[in-house]
N, C-alpha and C positions, 0 to 999 in steps of 0.2 A: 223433870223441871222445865218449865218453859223456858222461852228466851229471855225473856225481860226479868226473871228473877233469877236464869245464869247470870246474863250479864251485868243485873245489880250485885250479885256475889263476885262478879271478875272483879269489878272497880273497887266493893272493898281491899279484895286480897293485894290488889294493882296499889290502893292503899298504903298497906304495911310496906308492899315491895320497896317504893321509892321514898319511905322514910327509912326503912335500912339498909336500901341499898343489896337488897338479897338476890345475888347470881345465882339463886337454885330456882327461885319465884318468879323472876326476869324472863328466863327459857321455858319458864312452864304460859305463860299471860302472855307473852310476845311471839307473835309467829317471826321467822329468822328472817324474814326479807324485808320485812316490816321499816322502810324510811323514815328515818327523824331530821329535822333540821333546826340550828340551834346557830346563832350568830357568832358563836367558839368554832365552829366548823363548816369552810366553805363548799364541803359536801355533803350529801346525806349520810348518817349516821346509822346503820342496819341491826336489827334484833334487838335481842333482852341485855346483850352485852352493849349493841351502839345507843341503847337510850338509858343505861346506866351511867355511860360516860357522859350525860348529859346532868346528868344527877352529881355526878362527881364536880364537873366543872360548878353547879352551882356551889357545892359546899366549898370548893376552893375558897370563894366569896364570904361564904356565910356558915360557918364550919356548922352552926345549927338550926342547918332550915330545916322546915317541916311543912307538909304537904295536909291537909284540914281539906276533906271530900264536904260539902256542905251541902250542895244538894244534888241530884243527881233526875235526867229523866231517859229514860231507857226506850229502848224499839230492838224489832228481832237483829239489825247488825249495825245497829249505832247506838251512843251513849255521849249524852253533853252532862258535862259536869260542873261547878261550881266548886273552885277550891281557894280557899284559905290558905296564900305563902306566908310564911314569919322566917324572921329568921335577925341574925346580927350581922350587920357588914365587918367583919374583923380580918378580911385577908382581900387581897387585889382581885379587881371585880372589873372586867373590861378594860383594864390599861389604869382604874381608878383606885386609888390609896384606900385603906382601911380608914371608915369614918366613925364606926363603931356606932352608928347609927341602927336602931331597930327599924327593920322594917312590918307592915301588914302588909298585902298585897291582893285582891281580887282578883281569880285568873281563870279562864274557861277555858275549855277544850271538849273538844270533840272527836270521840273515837270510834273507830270502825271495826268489827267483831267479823273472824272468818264463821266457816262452819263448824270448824273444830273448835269455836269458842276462844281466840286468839284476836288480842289486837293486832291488825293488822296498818292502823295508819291514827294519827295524834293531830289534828291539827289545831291549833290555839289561836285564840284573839291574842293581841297583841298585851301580854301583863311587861315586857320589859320597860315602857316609859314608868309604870309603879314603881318600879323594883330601882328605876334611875332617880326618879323625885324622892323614893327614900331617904336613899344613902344623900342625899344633897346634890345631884350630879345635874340637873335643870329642876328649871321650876313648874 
């Protein structure tokens, strides 16, 4: 398999992973050193287990968000992606009240592939002003 159609296979599985949250899928896509940073945490976050807990912290928010890969363009150790967040604001979401507001949300990222086929690094345009205009929190 070449690169670009591993790594459009990693992003779907990366897919399923963070819509259920699966610690078996996490350790296998994630290599363990792997840095996340997430405005819940004023450190980096490491591995399939520190960027699950970032998946956690949203659903705190939005007990049913869901992650929609929409488009995807691949190279031998990187992958931008276009994803579709949804979800319901129904729990405390940054210090802010459940609005029970739906959200959409447009949110890229861009991911880094070791050789073993492993993300190794996430970095995202900034989707949290969406994810704040939603729920009603500015305009």
């Amino acid at each position: 398999m070449d690169f670009i159609a591993r790594n459009q296979a990693l992003m779907k599985k990366f897919e399923n992973m963070i819509n259920t949250a699966d610690d078996i899928l996490a350790e296998e896509l994630i290599a363990p050193d792997a840095p996340f940073f997430t405005p819940a945490s004023p450190e980096p976050l490491y591995g399939g287990k520190g960027y699950l807990s970032v998946v956690h912290w949203m659903r705190e928010g939005f007990s049913d968000v869901q992650w929609k890969l929409e488009e995807m363009i691949a190279e031998s150790d990187k992958v931008a992606v276009r994803w579709t967040l949804t979800g319901t604001h129904d729990g405390k979401f940054l210090g802010i009240k459940p609005t029970r507001n739906k959200i959409s949300v447009c949110v890229m990222n861009f991911y880094y592939i070791n050789k073993d086929g492993k993300i190794t690094n996430d970095i995202s345009a900034e989707g949290m002003i969406g994810i704040l205009r939603g729920i009603g929190a500015c305009a």
